[in-house]
Structures are given as C-alpha cells and as structure tokens.
N, C-alpha and C positions, 0 to 999 in steps of 0.2 A: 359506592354510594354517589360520589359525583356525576360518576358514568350514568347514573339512575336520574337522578334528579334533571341533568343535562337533557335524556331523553323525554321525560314529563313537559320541561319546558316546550320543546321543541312539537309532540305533540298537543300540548295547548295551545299554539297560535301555530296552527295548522296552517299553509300557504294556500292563494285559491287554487292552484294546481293540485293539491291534494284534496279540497274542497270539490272539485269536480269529477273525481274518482266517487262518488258520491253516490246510490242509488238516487234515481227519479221517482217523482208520484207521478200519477195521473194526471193530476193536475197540471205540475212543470209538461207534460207532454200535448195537454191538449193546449194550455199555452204556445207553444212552438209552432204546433198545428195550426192552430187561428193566424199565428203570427205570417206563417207560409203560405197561406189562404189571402191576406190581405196585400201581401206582397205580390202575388198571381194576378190579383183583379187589379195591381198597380201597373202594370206591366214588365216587373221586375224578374218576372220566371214564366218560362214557358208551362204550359201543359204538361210535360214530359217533367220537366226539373221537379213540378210540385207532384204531379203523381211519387216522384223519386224519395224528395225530402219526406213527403206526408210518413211513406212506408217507414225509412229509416224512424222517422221522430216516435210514432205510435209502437215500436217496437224496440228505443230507446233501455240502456238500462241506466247509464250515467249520466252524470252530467256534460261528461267528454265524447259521450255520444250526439250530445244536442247542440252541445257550442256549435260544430261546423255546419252546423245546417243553418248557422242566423250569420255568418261568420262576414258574408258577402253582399251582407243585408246593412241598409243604414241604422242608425242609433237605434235599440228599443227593437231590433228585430225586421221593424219595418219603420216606416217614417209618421206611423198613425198608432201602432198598437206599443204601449209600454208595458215592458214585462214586470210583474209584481212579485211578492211573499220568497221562499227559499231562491228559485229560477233569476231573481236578478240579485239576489244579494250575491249567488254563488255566480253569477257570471257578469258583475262588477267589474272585473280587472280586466278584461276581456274588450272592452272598448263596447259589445253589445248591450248590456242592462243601460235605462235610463229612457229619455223621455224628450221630445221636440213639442215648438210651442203650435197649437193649433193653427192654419190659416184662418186671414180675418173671412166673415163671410159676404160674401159676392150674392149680388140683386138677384141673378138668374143663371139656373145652371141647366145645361142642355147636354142630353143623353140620348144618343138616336144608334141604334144597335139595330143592323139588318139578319144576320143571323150567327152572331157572336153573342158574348156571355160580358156583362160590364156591371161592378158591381160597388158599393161605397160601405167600407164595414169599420168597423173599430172607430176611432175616434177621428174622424172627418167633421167637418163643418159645415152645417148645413144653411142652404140659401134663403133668401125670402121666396121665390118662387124658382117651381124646376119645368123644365117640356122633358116629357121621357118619349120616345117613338120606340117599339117593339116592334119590327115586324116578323120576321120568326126567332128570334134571338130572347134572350133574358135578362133581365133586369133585375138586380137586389139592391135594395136599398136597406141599411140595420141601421136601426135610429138607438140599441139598447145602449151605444157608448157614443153616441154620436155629439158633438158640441153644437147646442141649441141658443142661440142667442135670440130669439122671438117667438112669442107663444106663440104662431101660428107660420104654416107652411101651405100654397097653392100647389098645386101638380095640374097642368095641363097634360092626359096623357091618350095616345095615340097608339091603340094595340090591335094589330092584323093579323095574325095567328100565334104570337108570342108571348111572354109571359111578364109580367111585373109582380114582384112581391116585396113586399113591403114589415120588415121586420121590428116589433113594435114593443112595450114594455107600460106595465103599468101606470096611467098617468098621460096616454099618448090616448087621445081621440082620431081614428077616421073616418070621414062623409063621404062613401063612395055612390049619394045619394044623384049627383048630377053626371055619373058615365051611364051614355046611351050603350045599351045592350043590343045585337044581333043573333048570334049563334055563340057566342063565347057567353063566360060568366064572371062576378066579382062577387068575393065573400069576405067577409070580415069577422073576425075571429078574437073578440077580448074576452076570455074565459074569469077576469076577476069582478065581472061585472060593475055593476050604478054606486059601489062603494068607497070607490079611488077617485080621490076628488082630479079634471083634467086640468093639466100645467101643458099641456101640448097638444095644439089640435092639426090634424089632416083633412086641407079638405081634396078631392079628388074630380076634375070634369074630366070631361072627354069622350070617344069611341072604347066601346072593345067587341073586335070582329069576333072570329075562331078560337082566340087564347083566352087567355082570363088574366084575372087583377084579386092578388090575396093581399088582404094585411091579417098578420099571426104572430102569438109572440116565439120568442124563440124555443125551439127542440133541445132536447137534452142529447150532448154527447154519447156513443157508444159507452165510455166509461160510466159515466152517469147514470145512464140504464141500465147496467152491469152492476151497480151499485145501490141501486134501486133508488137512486138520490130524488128529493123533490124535484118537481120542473122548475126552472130558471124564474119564469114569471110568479110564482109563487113566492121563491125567495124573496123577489123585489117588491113584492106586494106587501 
C-alpha cells in the first residue's frame, strides 16, 4: 500500500518532462507553426530551416516533438508571438512559453522589397505612417494581433509588379480609394460588412503598376478546414 500510494503521489504532480511526452492538438501545432512563420519574416530562419520546422511541427505528436523546434528561438517562440492555452503551460519550464513587451511605436516605418518576401505578423507595433515599395517581391502586413496605439494608419505605397496584402480583422477599415490604378488591381475584402462599428482605419495612396494591393481578413488554417471550423473573421466578429 505505501509502494501504491507513493506511486499516486508521484503521478499527480507529474514533472514537465513527463508533461511533454503528452499528445498535441491542432491547435499547439499551428501555434508552433505561426510561431516559425514569424520568426522566418524576422530573419531568424532561413527558407530551408522553416520549410524543415514547418514539416516537423505540422506532423508533431508530442509535446517533445515541438519543444525543439522553438528551442533556438527567443522567449515565446519568437520575440512577437506568445504561446497561449496547454502549449505554454506545458513548455513553461523550458525557458520558451512566455511573453516580451511590445516595441513603443515609431513615426514612420519603411519597407521597400525588390524581389524578396518581408513581412509583420503577430504582435508587432504599428507606425503612424508606413512607405511600402513592392517591386516584384511581397509584402504582408497582419494587423489581426498587431499592437495599435492610434485609430488611424497612412500607407504611402508604391507597387510595380509585386504584391501587398494587407491582413485585417473586424473593426479595421481600408480606403484604398487614392491608389492610381495601371494594369495591376486593388480589392478589398471586409465580408462582416456596415455592422462593426470601425476602431481602426487604413488609409492607402499611391501607384499600383502589374501587381496588385489586397486587404482580407485572414484564411483558415489547413486544420481548421479539416475541421470544418468557422472563419477566423467570424469568430472575431
């Protein structure tokens, strides 16, 4: 019976090492995922690393599958996205779960991408005004976790066969009513329509040559379609 009861205790306060022997959700993976994504457009991973991590992460079964893929990563994964729900309580001890304070935000932020990929996701801080320059390269900008300290954002942007998009969420207005049109195009995409009262507005000037200029809210993960889950923008709505 001691021998028994000794064993009880021991399994009740399970170490996080035995904590992370732990099946994964979907969720803890496309967390990881995102986390590896933002860490790529920081320049913390090559192309190669994240094609590498992504596969591992998405085909994850434990938790001790996913630690090493954030392992060489700063706090939270990356220095922008903090990990939430099971995925940081279990990887707590680990020196990765947790959370960095936002940078304050700066007047004007300038983004000129000739034919690379540059991109601001998770919780970044956003300017009073941006220059973006595309000329055959890509631009993302995700305002869904972004830290907003003034209802309104300029974009002077300058696009010759490349792409801007513009990743938005309920409550985010954009006017991409002052970009001169050529042969490229800009659309705009708020599917929760005139019922969300705006707390954040886009406005947009400038050229766009051969590429185009989207703002849309965000897609659902593979999983999430697999799932048949609502869209993102709906939840938040």
């Amino acid at each position: 019976m001691p021998e028994q009861e000794q064993t009880g205790r021991e399994t009740a306060g399970a170490t996080p090492v035995g904590r992370r022997a732990l099946r994964v959700s979907h969720e803890d993976r496309d967390q990881v995922a995102e986390a590896l994504r933002v860490a790529a457009g920081d320049g913390r991973l090559t192309s190669d690393e994240l094609d590498e991590r992504l596969e591992k992460a998405l085909s994850a079964r434990t938790y001790d599958d996913l630690a090493p893929l954030l392992s060489d990563l700063p706090a939270a994964g990356t220095a922008v996205v903090p990990l939430t729900g099971p995925l940081a309580s279990v990887l707590a001890g680990t020196g990765i779960a947790g959370g960095v304070a936002p940078a304050p935000a700066k007047e004007l932020m300038k983004i000129h991408v000739t034919s690379g990929h540059n991109q601001r996701v998770g919780r970044w801080t956003v300017p009073a005004r941006m220059d973006l320059q595309a000329r055959s390269g890509h631009i993302k900008l995700d305002f869904t976790q972004a830290v907003i300290t003034a209802p309104t954002l300029h974009i002077d942007a300058t696009v010759s066969s490349g792409h801007i998009e513009l990743i938005t969420r309920p409550g985010i207005a954009v006017d991409l009513d002052d970009v001169s049109v050529r042969s490229g195009q800009v659309t705009v995409r708020e599917p929760w329509g005139d019922t969300v009262p705006v707390t954040f507005r886009i406005t947009v000037a400038g050229t766009c040559g051969s590429g185009h200029i989207v703002a849309r809210p965000p897609r659902r993960t593979f999983w999430q379609w697999l799932r048949r889950a609502p869209q993102p923008w709906a939840i938040a709505a």
